[in-house]
C-alpha positions as CSV (number, residue, x, y, z in Angstrom):
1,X,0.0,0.0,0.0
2,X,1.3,3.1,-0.9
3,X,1.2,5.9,1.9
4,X,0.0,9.4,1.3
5,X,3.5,11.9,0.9
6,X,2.1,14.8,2.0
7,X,1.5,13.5,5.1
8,X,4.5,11.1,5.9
9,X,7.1,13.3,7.4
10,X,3.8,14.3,10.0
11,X,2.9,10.8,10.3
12,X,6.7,9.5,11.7
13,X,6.8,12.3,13.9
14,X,3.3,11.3,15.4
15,X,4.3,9.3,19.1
16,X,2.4,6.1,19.3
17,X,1.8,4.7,22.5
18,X,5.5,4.1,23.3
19,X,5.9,8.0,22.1
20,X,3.5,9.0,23.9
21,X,4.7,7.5,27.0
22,X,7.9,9.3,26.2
23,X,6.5,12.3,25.8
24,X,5.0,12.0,29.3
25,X,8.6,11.1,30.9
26,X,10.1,14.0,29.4
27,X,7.2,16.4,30.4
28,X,7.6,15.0,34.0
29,X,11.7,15.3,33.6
30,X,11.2,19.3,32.6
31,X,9.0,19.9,35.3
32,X,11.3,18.2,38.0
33,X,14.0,20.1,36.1
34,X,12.2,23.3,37.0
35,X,11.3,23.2,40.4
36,X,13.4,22.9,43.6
37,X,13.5,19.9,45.6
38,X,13.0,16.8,43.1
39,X,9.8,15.7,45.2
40,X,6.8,13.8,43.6
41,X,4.6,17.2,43.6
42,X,7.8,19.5,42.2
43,X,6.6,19.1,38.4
44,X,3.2,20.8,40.0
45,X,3.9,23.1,42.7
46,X,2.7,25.9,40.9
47,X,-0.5,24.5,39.9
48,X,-4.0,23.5,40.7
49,X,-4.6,19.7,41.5
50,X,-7.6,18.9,44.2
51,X,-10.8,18.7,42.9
52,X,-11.8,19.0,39.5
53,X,-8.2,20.1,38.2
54,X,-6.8,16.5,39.0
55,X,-9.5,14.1,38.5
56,X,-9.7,11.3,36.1
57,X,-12.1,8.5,36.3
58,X,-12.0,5.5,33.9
59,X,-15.0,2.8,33.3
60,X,-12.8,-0.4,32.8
61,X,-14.8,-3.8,32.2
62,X,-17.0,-4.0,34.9
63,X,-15.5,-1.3,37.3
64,X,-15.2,2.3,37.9
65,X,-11.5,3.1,38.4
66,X,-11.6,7.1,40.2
67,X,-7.8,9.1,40.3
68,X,-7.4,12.1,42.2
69,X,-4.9,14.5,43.8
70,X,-5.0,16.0,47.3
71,X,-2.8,18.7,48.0
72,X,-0.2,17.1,50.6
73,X,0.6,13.7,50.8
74,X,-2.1,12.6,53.3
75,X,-4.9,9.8,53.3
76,X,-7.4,10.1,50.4
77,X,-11.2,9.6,50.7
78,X,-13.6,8.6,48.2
79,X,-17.3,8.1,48.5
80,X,-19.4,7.2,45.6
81,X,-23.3,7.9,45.8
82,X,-26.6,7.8,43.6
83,X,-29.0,10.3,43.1
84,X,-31.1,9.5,46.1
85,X,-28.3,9.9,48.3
86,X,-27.2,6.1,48.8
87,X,-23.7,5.0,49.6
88,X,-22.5,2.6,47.0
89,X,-18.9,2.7,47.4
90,X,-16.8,4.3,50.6
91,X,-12.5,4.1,51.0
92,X,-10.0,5.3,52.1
93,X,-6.3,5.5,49.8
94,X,-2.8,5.2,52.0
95,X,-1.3,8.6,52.2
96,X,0.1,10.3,48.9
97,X,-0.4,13.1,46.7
98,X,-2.0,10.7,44.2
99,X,-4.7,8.0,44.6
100,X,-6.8,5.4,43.1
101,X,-10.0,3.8,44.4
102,X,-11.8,1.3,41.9
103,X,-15.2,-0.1,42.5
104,X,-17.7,-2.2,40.6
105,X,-20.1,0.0,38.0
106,X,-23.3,0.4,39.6
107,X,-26.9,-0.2,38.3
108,X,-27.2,3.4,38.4
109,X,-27.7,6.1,35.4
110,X,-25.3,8.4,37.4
111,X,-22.8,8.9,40.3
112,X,-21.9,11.9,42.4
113,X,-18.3,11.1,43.7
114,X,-17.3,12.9,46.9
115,X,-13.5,12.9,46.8
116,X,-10.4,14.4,47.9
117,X,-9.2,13.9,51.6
118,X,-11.1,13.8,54.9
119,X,-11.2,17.4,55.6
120,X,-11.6,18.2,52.1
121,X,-13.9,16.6,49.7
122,X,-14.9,18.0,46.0
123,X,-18.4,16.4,44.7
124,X,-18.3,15.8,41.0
125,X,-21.5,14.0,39.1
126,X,-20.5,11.0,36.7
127,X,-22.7,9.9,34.0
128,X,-22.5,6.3,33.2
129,X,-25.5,5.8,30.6
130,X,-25.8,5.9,27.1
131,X,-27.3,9.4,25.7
132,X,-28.5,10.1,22.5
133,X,-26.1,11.3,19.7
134,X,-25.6,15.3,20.3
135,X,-27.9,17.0,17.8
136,X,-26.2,18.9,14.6
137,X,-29.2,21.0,13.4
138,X,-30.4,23.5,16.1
139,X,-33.7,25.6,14.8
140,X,-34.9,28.6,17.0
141,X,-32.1,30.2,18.9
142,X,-32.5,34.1,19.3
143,X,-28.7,34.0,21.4
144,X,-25.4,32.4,20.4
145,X,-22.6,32.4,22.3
146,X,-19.4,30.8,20.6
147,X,-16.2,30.4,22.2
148,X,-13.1,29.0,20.3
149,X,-9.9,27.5,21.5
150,X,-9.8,27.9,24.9
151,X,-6.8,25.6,25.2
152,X,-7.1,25.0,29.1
153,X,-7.5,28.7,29.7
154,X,-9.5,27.7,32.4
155,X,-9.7,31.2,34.5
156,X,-10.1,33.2,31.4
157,X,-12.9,31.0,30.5
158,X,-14.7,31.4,33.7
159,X,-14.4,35.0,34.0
160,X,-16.1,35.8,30.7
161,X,-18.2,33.5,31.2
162,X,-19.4,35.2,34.4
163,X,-19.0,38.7,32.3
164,X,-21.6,37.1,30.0
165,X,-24.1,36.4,32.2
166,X,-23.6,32.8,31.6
167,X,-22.8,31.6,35.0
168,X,-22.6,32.9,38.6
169,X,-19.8,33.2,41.2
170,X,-20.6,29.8,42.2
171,X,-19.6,28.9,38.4
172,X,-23.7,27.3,37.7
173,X,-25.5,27.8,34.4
174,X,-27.7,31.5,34.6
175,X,-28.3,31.6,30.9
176,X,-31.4,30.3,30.9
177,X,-32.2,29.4,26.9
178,X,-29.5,30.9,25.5
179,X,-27.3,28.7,23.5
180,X,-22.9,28.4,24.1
181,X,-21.1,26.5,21.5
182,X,-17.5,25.7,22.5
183,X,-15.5,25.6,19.3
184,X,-13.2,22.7,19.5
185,X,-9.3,23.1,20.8
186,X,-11.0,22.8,24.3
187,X,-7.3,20.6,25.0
188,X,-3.4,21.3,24.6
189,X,-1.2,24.3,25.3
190,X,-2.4,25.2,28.0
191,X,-2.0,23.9,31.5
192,X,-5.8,23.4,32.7
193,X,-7.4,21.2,30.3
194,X,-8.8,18.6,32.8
195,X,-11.0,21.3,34.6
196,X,-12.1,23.1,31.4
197,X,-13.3,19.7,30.4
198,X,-15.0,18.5,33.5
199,X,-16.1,22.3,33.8
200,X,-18.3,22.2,30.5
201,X,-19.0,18.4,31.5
202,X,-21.4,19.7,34.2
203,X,-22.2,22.9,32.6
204,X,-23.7,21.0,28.9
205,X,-26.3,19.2,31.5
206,X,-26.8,22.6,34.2
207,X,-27.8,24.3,30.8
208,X,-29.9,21.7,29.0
209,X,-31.9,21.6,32.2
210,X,-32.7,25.1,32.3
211,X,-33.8,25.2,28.8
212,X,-30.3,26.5,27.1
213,X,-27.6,24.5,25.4
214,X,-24.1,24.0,25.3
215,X,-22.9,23.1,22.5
216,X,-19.1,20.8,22.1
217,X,-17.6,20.5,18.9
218,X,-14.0,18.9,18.0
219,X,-11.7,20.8,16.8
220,X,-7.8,19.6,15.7
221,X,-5.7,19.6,19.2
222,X,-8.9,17.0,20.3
223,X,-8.3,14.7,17.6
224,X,-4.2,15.0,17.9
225,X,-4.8,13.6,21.6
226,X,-6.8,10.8,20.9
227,X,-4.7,9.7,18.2
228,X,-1.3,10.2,20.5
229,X,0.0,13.5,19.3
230,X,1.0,15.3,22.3
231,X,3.3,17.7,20.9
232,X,1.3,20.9,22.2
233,X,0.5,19.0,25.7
234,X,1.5,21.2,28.5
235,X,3.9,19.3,30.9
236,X,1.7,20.3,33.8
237,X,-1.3,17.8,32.0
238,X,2.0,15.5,31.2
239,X,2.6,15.6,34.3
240,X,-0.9,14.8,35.9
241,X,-1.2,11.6,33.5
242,X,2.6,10.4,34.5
243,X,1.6,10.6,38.3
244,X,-1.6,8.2,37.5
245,X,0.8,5.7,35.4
246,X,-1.4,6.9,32.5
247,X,-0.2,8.2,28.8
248,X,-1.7,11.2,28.6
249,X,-4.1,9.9,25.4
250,X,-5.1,7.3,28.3
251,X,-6.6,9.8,30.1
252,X,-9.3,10.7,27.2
253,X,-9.3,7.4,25.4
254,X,-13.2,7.5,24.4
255,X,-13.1,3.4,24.9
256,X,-12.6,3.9,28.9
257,X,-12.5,7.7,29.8
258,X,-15.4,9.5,30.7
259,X,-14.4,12.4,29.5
260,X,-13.1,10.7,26.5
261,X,-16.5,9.2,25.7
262,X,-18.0,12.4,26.3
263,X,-15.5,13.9,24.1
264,X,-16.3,11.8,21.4
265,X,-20.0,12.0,21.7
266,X,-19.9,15.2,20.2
267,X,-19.5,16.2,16.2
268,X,-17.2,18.5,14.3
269,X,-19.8,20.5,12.2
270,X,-23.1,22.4,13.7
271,X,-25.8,24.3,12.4
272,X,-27.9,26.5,14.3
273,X,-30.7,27.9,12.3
274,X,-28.7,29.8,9.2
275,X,-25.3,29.7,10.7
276,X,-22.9,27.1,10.3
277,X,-20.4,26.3,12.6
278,X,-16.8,24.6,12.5
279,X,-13.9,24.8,14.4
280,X,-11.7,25.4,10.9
281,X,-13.2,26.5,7.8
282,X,-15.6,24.2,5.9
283,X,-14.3,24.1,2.9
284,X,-16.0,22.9,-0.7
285,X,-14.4,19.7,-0.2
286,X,-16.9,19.0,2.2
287,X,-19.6,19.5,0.3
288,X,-20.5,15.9,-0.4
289,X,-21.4,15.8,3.3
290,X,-24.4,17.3,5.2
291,X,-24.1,18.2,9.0
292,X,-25.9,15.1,9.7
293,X,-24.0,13.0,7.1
294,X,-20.6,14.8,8.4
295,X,-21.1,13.7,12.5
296,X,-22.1,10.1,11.1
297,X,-18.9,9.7,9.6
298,X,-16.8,11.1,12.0
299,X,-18.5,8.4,14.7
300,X,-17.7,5.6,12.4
301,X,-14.3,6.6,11.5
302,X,-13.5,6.8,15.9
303,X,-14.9,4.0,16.4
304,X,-13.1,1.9,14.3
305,X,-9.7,0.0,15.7
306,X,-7.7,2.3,13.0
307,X,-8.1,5.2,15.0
308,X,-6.8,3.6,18.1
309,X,-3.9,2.9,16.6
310,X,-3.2,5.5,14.6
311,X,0.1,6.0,16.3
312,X,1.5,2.3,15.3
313,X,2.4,2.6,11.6
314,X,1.9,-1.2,11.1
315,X,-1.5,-0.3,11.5
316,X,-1.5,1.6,8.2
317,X,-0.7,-1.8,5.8
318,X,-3.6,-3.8,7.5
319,X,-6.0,-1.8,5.6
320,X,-5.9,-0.3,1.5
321,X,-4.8,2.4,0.6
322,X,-8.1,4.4,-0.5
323,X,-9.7,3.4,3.2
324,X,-6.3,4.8,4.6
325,X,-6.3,7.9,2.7
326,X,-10.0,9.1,3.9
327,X,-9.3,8.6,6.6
328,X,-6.1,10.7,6.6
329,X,-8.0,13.6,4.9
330,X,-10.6,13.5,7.1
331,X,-8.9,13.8,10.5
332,X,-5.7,15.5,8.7
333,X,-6.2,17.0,5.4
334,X,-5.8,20.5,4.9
335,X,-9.4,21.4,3.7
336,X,-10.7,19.4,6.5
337,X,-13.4,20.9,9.0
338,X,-10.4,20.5,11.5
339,X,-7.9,22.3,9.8
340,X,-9.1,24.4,7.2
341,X,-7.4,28.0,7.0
342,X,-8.5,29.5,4.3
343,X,-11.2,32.1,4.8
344,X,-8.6,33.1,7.3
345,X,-5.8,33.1,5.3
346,X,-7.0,35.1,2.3
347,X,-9.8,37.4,1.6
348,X,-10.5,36.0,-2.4
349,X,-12.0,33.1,-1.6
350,X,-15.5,34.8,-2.0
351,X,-16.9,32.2,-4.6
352,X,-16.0,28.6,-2.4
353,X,-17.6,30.3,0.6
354,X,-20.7,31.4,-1.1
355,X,-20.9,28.1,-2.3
356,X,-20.7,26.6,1.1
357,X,-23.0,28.9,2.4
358,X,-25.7,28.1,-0.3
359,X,-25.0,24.5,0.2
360,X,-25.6,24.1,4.0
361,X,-28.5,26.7,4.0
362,X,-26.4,28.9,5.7
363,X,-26.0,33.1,6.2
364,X,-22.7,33.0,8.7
365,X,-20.0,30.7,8.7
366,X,-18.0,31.1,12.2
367,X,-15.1,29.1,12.7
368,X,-11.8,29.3,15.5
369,X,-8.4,27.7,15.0
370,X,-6.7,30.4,13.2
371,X,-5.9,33.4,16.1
372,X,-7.0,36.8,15.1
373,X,-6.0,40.3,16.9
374,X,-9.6,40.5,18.0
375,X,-12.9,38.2,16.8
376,X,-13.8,40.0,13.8
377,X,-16.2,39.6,10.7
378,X,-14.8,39.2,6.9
379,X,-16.5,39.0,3.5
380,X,-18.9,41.6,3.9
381,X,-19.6,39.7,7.9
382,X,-20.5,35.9,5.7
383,X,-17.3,34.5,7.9
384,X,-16.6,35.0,11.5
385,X,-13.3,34.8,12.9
386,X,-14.1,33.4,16.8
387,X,-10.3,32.6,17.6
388,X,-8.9,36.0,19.5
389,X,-5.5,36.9,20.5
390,X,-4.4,36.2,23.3
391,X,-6.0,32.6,23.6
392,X,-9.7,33.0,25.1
393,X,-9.8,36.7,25.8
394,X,-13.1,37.0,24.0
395,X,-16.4,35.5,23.4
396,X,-18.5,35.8,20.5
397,X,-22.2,36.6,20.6
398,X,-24.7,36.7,17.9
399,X,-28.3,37.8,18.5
400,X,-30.6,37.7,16.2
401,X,-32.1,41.3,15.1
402,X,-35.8,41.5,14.1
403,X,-34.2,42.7,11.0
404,X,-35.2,40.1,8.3
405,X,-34.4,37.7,10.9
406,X,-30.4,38.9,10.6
407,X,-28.3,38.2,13.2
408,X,-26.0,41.4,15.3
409,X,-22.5,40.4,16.5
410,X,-20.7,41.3,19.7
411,X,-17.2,40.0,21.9
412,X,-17.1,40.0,25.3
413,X,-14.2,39.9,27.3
414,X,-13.4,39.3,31.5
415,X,-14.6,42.3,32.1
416,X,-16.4,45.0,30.5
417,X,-19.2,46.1,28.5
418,X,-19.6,44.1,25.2
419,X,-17.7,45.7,22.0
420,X,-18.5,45.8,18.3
421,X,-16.8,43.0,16.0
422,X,-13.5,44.1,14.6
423,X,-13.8,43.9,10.5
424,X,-11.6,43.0,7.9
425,X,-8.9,40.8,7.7
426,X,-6.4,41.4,10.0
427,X,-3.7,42.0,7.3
428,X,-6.0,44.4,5.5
């Protein structure tokens, strides 16, 4: 079988699972290397662990493995309980920084885990049952909040969040029905991925219940993790993973991880009303797919044993070369909805996006990955630019106007009244 060129040299230089591990080691190594002291917490003195910002839970077989960090090596304390309060699982780890309780998977739909130490416990709800595919066509939203590579910005996130009017001080849902799309590149770079996950974990169900959305697409750094490319992995996350015994790609593998699964329950392409969403450009390559057509691939293509192991090469001559290479242009290609950079890139591309628009029934096409000096509108405000400079300092909103239905555009940031959409290009 003949592998694809253009993405070779990328493809050897994408760890597999020994790499990955590797990866991990060194990120732990350059932590250590950092801090005074050589201890087991050195790599992560500087960080957040308890709670939220350290958890991991696994569902393995027929058990429920929960990890978790407590500030100073002490005696850890789990308890596991249903909805109606009863105890299903109670222990107590030997004395460490890190620690691991497993326990069979209950009967139960969900969990709230109370966890940490004995004078300190975080609660966290765990949802063990099957939902329904995320839908891809949302009809009649009158608010749209999008926000677009947060890359484990986790205090920047909450804070404009709360500037929004999206959650409280006590970080719970107050949007009522409005509508938050998070734009992929949730993961990588920065050093609080884990509670910006388990963060928009509780908030998706906080706002559903209320009568709002939150809406989680993929964008690339999500995919690169799940198929072992930690390059852009902040050694703080490395580091977190290395303490469990777990490759980092362990910790969101969609076969075990909650998060993982979660992560992978959600699609790469969403339409609500007449705007379409991606986290890089749709380009007219994709125009063989509809939303609904787009997310059912992308489920078939992650669930199939290729995409677990993706970073073994051997992998690649099991199948032909024409299953290989969708598969590659799908998660990889250039004019993929994960990649894409052309509306970005240049303003001539008039003619493809029109094309797209008219295609997907579509007024606005908003997409992240490539940064921008400030979220701004081009072709005459068709394309929105959601990705600002510096990562997650602003928030897009679009309401709609009673204009001939049209939709008005804002940015918010931390703090602050909301401001008008930059326009242009940014080179222009």
């Amino acid at each position: 079988m003949a592998l694809s060129t253009k993405l070779r040299p990328a493809a050897w230089t994408r760890p597999g699972i020994a790499g990955g591990a590797t990866i991990a080691l060194f990120g732990w190594l350059l932590a250590c290397a950092g801090a005074a002291g050589g201890s087991e917490d050195a790599g992560a003195r500087d960080y957040r662990l308890s709670g939220e910002f350290g958890l991991s839970v696994h569902q393995v077989g027929d058990s429920i493995v929960v990890r978790w960090m407590t500030d100073e090596p002490v005696e850890g304390s789990l308890e596991v309980t249903t909805g109606a309060g009863d105890v299903v699982h109670n222990e107590a780890t030997e004395s460490w920084t890190s620690h691991r309780s497993a326990f069979p998977t209950p009967a139960e739909d969900s969990i709230q885990l109370h966890y940490g130490d004995a004078d300190a416990r975080h609660r966290t709800w765990v949802h063990l049952a099957e939902r329904e595919p995320r839908p891809v066509r949302i009809t009649g939203v009158d608010s749209l909040f999008v926000m677009a590579d947060i890359h484990g910005e986790y205090d920047q996130m909450v804070s404009i969040l709360q500037n929004a009017g999206l959650i409280d001080g006590e970080l719970r849902w107050t949007g009522g029905e409005r509508h938050l799309v998070a734009l992929g590149d949730m993961m990588s770079r920065g050093s609080e991925v884990t509670p910006v996950l388990w963060f928009l974990y509780r908030l998706e169900r906080e706002a559903e219940a209320s009568g709002g959305r939150v809406h989680i697409v993929l964008g690339n750094h999500e995919i690169m993790v799940m198929l072992s490319d930690l390059r852009y992995v902040h050694y703080r996350e490395m580091w977190l993973a290395t303490s469990y015994g777990l490759g980092y790609d362990r910790m969101f593998d969609p076969r075990e991880s909650i998060l993982g699964r979660w992560l992978a329950e959600a699609p790469a392409m969403l339409q609500v009303d007449d705007i379409l969403l991606a986290h890089g450009g749709v380009s007219s390559d994709q125009l063989a797919f509809t939303v609904e057509s787009h997310r059912d691939t992308l489920v078939t293509y992650m669930a199939e044993d290729l995409f677990y192991r993706w970073g073994d090469t051997t992998a690649f001559f099991d199948i032909d070369s024409i299953t290989f290479n969708r598969r590659v242009d799908f998660f990889w290609g250039d004019r993929s909805v994960f990649w894409y950079r052309g509306y970005s890139d240049s303003d001539t591309l008039t003619a493809e996006l029109d094309s797209v628009l008219e295609h997907f029934d579509s007024r606005i096409h908003v997409m992240g990955h490539t940064p921008v000096p400030g979220i701004r509108e081009v072709y005459d405000g068709r394309m929105i630019l959601a990705n600002p400079l510096p990562l997650g300092d602003e928030i897009l909103l679009l309401v709609r106007s009673e204009v001939e239905g049209r939709w008005r555009g804002e940015r918010f940031r931390a703090e602050g009244p909301p401001l008008p959409l930059e326009v242009g290009h940014p080179e222009s």
